[in-house]
C-alpha angles and dihedrals in degrees: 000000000000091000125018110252126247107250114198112192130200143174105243149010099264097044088052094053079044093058099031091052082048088061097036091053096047087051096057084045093052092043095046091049087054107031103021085228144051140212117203128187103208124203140225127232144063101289088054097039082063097043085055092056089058098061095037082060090049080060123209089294092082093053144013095242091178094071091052111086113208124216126168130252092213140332148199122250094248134108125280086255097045111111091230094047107105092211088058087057095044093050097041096048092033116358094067106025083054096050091223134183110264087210086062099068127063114215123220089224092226099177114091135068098252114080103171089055087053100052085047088055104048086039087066082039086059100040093049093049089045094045086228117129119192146323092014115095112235111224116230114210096223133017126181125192143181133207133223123206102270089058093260111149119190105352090314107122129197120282091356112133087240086089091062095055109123107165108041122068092204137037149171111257139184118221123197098250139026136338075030089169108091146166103218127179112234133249087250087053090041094051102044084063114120085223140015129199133184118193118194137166139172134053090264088069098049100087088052092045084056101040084053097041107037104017118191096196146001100286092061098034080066099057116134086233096052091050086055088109112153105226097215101355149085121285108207125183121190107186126172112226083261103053086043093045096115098043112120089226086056100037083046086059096047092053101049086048092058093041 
């Protein structure tokens, strides 16, 4: 990586979605402040959905969430009411306790065959909303992401040729295991971003934290998580003690502490 990330590590779960709604908030206030408007690229996945909570808690007095307009990082080729559908979690933990405009959030329309069609369409969708024709890259505001424990981030798996795309902002994409049909941003999309967060909890996800963050050999030096390298913006890493576990700087910690 170009700069090492900023990792923030906390004890639990829900001190981690606490901290990590804190940030969340101060950069759509910094953004608003500067832009007068932000553009914010939400995740799927267990670790976000709590973080979502969160803000929905803090409650649309901490921010003015109508001036944030929401995309998606990646999504399943389900429908919007599926369980396993991003957009259906979003809008259940966010979307509806925050009372948002519909018109502020752009849908990765996940239901249809056709993946490739889909990701062309909601790249046109990006790039309207952004302003930004091609073969210029829009820059989001504000990205999270999660990781799974092959190091996949969004809907970008490991060695898939995904990972080499350069011009488009949005593809089709395969994942190992059901729904394997997915809509993923791109790295480009991903690293124009003006700040990047992971967020990331639980002792399943600590060998791939490590692997992204401290990789012993080429393999790991390739996952999708570790070329998230944000071109001209912020790197931000919320972990739970779990998830950062296996860091050496962790591990280094633990080991003063018993001595």
């Amino acid at each position: 990586m170009s700069e090492a990330p900023e990792l923030r590590i906390m004890h639990g779960c829900d001190e981690l979605a606490r901290e990590a709604a804190d940030f969340v908030l101060w950069v759509g206030q910094q953004t608003l402040a500067q832009a007068g408007r932000c553009r914010m690229v939400l995740a799927g996945g267990a670790t976000p959905r709590a973080l979502y909570r969160a803000l929905a808690r803090a409650g649309p007095g901490e921010l003015d969430w109508q001036r944030v307009e929401f995309f998606f990082g990646d999504e399943r080729c389900v429908p919007p009411d599926h369980p396993d559908s991003n957009y259906r979690m979003a809008n259940e933990t966010l979307f509806t306790p925050l009372k948002l405009d519909p018109n502020r959030v752009a849908r990765m329309v996940g239901e249809g065959s056709n993946a490739d069609a889909i990701a062309r369409q909601y790249e046109a969708t990006v790039r309207e909303r952004c302003s930004t024709p091609a073969p210029a890259v829009p820059r989001f505001d504000l990205v999270l992401l999660g990781l799974g424990e092959d190091g996949h981030t969004a809907s970008l798996f490991p060695q898939t040729p995904a990972l080499e795309e350069r011009v488009r902002l949005v593809i089709g994409s395969v994942a190992p295991r059901e729904p394997r049909q997915r809509v993923t941003v791109t790295l480009p999309a991903i690293n124009g971003a003006g700040t990047v967060v992971f967020l990331v909890s639980g002792a399943a996800k600590a060998p791939a934290v490590r692997a992204v963050l401290e990789p012993r050999d080429e393999y790991e030096r390739r996952l999708p998580a570790r070329l998230v390298q944000p071109t001209a913006g912020r790197l931000v890493w919320f972990l739970d003690r779990e998830a950062a576990a296996h860091l050496a700087a962790v591990k280094q910690q633990v080991d003063d502490r018993e001595e």
